[in-house]
C-alpha positions as CSV (number, residue, x, y, z in Angstrom):
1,X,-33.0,-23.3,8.9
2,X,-32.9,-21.5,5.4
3,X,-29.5,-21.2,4.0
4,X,-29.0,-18.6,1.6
5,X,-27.1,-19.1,-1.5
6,X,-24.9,-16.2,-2.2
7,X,-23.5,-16.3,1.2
8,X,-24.4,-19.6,3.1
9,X,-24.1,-17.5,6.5
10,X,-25.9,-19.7,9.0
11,X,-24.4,-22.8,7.6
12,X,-20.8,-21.9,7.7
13,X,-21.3,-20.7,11.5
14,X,-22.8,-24.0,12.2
15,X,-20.2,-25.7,10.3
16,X,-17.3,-23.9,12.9
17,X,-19.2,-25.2,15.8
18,X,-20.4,-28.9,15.2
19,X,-20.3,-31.8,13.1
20,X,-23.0,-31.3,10.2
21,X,-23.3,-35.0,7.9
22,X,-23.7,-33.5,4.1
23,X,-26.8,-34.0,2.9
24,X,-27.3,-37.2,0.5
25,X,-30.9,-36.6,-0.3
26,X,-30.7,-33.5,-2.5
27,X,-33.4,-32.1,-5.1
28,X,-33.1,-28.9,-7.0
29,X,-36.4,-26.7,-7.8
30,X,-34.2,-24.2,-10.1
31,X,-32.9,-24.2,-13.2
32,X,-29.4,-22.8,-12.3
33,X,-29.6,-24.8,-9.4
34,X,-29.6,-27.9,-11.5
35,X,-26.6,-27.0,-13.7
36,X,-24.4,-26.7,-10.7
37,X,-25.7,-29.3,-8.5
38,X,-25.6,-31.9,-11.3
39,X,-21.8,-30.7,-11.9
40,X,-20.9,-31.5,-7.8
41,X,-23.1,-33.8,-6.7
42,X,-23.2,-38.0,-7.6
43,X,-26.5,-38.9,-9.1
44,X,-27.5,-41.5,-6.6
45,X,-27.5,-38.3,-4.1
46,X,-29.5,-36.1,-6.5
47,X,-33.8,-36.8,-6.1
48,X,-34.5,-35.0,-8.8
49,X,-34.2,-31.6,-10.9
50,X,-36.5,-29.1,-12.2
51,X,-38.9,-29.2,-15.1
52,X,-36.5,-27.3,-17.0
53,X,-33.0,-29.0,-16.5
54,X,-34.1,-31.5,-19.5
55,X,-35.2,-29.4,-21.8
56,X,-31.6,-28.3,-24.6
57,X,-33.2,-24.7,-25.3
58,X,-32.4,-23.6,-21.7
59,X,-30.1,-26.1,-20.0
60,X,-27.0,-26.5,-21.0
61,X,-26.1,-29.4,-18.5
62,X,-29.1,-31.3,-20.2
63,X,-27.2,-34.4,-21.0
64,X,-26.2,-34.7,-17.6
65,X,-29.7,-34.8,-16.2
66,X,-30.5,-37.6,-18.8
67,X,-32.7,-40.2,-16.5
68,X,-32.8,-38.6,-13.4
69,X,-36.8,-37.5,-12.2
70,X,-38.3,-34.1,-12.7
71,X,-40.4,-31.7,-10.4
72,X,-41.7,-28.7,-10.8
73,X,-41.1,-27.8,-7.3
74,X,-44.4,-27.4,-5.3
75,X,-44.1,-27.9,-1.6
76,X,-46.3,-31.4,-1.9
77,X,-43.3,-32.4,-4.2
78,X,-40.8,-31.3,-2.1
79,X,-42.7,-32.7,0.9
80,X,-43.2,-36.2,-1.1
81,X,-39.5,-36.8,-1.8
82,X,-38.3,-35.6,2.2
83,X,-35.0,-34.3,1.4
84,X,-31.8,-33.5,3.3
85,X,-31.7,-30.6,1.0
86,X,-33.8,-28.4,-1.3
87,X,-32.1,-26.0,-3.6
88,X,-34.5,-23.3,-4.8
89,X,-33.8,-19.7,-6.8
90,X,-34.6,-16.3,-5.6
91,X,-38.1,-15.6,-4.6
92,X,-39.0,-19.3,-6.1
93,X,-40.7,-20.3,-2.4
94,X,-43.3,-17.9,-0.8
95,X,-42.8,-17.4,2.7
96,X,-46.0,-19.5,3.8
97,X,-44.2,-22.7,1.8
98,X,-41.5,-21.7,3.6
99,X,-42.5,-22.0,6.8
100,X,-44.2,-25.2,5.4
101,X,-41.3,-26.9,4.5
102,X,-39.3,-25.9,7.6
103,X,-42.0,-27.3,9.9
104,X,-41.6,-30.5,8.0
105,X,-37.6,-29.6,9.5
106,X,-36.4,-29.5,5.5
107,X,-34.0,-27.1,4.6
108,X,-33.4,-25.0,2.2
109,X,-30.7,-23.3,0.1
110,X,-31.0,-20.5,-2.3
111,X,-28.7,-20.6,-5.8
112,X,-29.3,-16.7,-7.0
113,X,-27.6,-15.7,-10.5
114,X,-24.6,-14.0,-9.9
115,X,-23.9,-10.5,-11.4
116,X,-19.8,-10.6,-11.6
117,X,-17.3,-13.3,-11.9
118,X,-16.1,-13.3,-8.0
119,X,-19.8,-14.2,-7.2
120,X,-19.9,-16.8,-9.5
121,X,-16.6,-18.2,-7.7
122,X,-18.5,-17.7,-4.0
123,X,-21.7,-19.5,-5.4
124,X,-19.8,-22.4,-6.3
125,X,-17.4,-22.8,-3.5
126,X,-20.2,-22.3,-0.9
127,X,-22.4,-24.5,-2.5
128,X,-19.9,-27.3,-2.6
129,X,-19.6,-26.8,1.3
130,X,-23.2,-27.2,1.9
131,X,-22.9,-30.3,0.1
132,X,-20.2,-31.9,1.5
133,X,-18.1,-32.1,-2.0
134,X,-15.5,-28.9,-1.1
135,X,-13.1,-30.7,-3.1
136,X,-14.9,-31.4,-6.2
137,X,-16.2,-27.6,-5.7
138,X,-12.1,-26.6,-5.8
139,X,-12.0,-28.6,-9.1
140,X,-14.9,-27.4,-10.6
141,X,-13.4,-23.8,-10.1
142,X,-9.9,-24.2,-10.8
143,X,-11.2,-25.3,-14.3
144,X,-13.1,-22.5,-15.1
145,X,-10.3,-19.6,-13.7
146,X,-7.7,-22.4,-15.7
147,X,-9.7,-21.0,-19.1
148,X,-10.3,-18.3,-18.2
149,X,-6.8,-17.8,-17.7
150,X,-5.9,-19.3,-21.0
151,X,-8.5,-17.3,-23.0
152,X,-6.6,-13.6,-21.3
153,X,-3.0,-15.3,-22.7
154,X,-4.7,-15.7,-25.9
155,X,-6.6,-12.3,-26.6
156,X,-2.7,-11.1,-25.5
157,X,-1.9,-12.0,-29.1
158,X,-4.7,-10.3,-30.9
159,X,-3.1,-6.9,-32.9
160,X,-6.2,-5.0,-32.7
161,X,-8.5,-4.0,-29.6
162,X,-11.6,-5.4,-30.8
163,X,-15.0,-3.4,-30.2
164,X,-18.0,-6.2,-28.8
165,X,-21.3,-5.6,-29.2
166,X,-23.5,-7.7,-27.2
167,X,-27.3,-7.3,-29.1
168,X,-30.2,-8.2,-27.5
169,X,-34.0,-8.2,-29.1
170,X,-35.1,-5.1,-30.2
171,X,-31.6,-3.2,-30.5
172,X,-31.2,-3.4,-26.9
173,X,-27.4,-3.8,-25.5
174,X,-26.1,-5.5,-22.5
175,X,-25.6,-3.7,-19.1
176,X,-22.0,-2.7,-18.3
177,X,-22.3,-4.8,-14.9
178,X,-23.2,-7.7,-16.5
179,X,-21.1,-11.4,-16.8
180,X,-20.9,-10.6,-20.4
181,X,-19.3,-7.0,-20.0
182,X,-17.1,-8.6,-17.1
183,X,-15.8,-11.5,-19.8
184,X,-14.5,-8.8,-22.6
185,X,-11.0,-7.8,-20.2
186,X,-10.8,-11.7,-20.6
187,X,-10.7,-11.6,-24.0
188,X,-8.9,-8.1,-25.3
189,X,-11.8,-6.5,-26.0
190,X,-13.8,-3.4,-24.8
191,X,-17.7,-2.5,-25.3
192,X,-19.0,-1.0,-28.7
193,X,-21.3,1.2,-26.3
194,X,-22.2,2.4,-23.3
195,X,-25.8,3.4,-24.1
196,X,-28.9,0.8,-24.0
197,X,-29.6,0.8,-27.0
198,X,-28.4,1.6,-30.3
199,X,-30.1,2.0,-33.9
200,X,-29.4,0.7,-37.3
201,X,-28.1,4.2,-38.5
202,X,-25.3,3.7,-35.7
203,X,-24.2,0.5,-36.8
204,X,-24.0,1.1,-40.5
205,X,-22.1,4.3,-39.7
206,X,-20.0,2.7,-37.0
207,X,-19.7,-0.6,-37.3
208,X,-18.6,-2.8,-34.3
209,X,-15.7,-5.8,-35.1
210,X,-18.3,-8.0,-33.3
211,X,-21.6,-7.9,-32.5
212,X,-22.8,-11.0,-30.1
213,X,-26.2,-11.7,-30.2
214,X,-28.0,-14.6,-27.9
215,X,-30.0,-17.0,-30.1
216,X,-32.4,-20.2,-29.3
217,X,-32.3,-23.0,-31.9
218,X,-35.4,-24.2,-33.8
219,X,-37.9,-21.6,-32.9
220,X,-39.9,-19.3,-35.1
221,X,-38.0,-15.5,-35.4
222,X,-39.8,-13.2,-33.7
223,X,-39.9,-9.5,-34.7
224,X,-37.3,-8.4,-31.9
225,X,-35.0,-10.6,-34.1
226,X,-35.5,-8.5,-38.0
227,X,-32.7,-5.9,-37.1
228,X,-30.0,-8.9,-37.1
229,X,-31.2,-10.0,-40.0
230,X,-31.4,-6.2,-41.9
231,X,-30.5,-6.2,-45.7
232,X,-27.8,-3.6,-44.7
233,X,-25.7,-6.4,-42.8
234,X,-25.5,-8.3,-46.4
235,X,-22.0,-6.9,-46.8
236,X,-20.9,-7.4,-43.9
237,X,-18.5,-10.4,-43.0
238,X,-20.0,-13.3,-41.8
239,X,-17.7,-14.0,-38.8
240,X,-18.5,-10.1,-37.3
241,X,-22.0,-12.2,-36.1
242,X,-21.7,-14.4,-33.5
243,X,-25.2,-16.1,-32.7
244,X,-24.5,-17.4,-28.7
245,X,-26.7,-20.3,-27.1
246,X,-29.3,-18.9,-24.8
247,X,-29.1,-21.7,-23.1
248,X,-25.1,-20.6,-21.5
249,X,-26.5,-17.2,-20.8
250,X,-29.4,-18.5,-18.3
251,X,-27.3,-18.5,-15.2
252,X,-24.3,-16.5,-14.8
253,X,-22.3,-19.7,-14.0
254,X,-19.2,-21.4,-14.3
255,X,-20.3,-21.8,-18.1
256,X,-19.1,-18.5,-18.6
257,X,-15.8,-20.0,-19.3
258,X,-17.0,-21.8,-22.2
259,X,-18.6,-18.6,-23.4
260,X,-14.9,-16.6,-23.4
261,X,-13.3,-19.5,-25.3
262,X,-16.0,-19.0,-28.2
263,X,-16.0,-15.3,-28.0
264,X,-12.2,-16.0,-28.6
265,X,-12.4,-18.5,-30.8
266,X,-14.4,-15.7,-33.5
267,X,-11.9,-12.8,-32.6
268,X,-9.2,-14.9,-33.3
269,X,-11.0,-15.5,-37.0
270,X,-11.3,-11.6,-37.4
271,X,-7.5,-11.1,-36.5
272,X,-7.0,-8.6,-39.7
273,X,-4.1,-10.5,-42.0
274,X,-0.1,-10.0,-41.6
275,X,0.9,-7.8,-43.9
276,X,3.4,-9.3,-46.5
277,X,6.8,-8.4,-46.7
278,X,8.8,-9.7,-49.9
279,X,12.3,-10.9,-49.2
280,X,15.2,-8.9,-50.1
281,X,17.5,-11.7,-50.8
């Protein structure tokens, strides 16, 4: 049986019809696979991650896959370990592996990267099913609607309607059905653009309030990065940049949260000052 992430179909059917024990031998072959099942799973159930869920630059759940094994996610490794469950990402597992691993009767479940918030919220819930931890799935999820929640009271207070740009290498801008454009309701705030790009001329001529750019720590710039670091910015104020950990924007997840509070966080800091009113006593 292959379960499929976004939905979990054939599981949930099977689920209404018989008893199914949750899986205790679980490895993850995907990087956003990792960050959630390290989040709802106990570590004595979890075989092993993927190559990348140690590395800081692209997982942010790193520290919680601190001593548990590492695979890259070939079928002899999946094979090797025999578990109750394989998570894998879209397209990670050609269909001869796949038919591989299901001889071997090991199934699999596929953890895609959501593309709005109420996917993000399916992911997670259906995942936790599959797993047999619904109720640390419920938790997991009330937390990050909880902030998000508190980040919308917050940008309530904000006297201005800020204008976000998110930058990407190169000049390029961020979709308007992406988790990033979904997050700016969440925080008062409404997109600097519509187009896919825009130019230094239009940013010196029409400035944004904030212009949110993704960033990975200690590597060389590259030349997609020069335009963020233009002379004509030198005027500008410091807190209109906000540099954003690649490593929360790998997989569209329950991270998100985290990523509003910061967003918030900076508007907060541009909030333009009271005016003062002397007394007339």
């Amino acid at each position: 049986m292959r379960w499929v992430g976004g939905i979990g179909l054939c599981f949930l059917l099977a689920m209404s019809t018989t008893a199914i024990a949750a899986p205790e031998r679980i490895l993850s072959a995907n990087l956003c696979a990792d960050q959630l099942l390290l989040e709802l799973s106990p570590k004595q159930h979890i075989l092993a991650v993927s190559d990348f869920a140690h590395d800081p630059s692209l997982s942010y759940s790193h520290v919680l896959a601190q001593h548990i094994p590492h695979i890259r996610g070939t079928a002899e490794e999946i094979l090797s370990l025999r578990p109750d469950l394989a998570l894998i990402g879209p397209a990670q597992i050609s269909p001869a592996i796949n038919a591989i691993l299901q001889q071997h009767h090991i199934p699999t479940f596929e953890v895609s990267i959501p593309t709005n918030i109420h996917a993000i919220e399916t992911q997670i819930r259906t995942l936790a099913n599959v797993i047999g931890r619904e109720e640390v799935g419920k938790k997991l999820l009330a937390r990050m609607q909880s902030r998000l929640i508190q980040v919308k009271l917050r940008s309530k207070q904000l006297s201005f309607t800020p204008r976000i740009l998110i930058y990407h290498q190169g000049g390029y801008t961020e979709s308007s059905d992406s988790i990033l454009a979904a997050l700016l309701p969440y925080v008062g705030a409404e997109p600097y653009t519509s187009q896919t790009h825009v130019s230094l001329e239009q940013l010196t001529t029409d400035p944004p309030d904030l212009i949110v750019y993704p960033y990975v720590a200690n590597t060389t710039p590259s030349i997609g990065d020069i335009p963020i670091h233009h002379p004509i910015f030198k005027d500008w104020k410091p807190e209109q940049f906000m540099p954003l950990d690649a490593a929360l924007l790998m997989c569209n997840n329950h991270q998100i949260a985290e990523i509003a509070h910061r967003i918030m966080d900076r508007l907060e800091a541009l909030e333009p000052p009271k005016p003062f009113i002397a007394s007339t006593r």
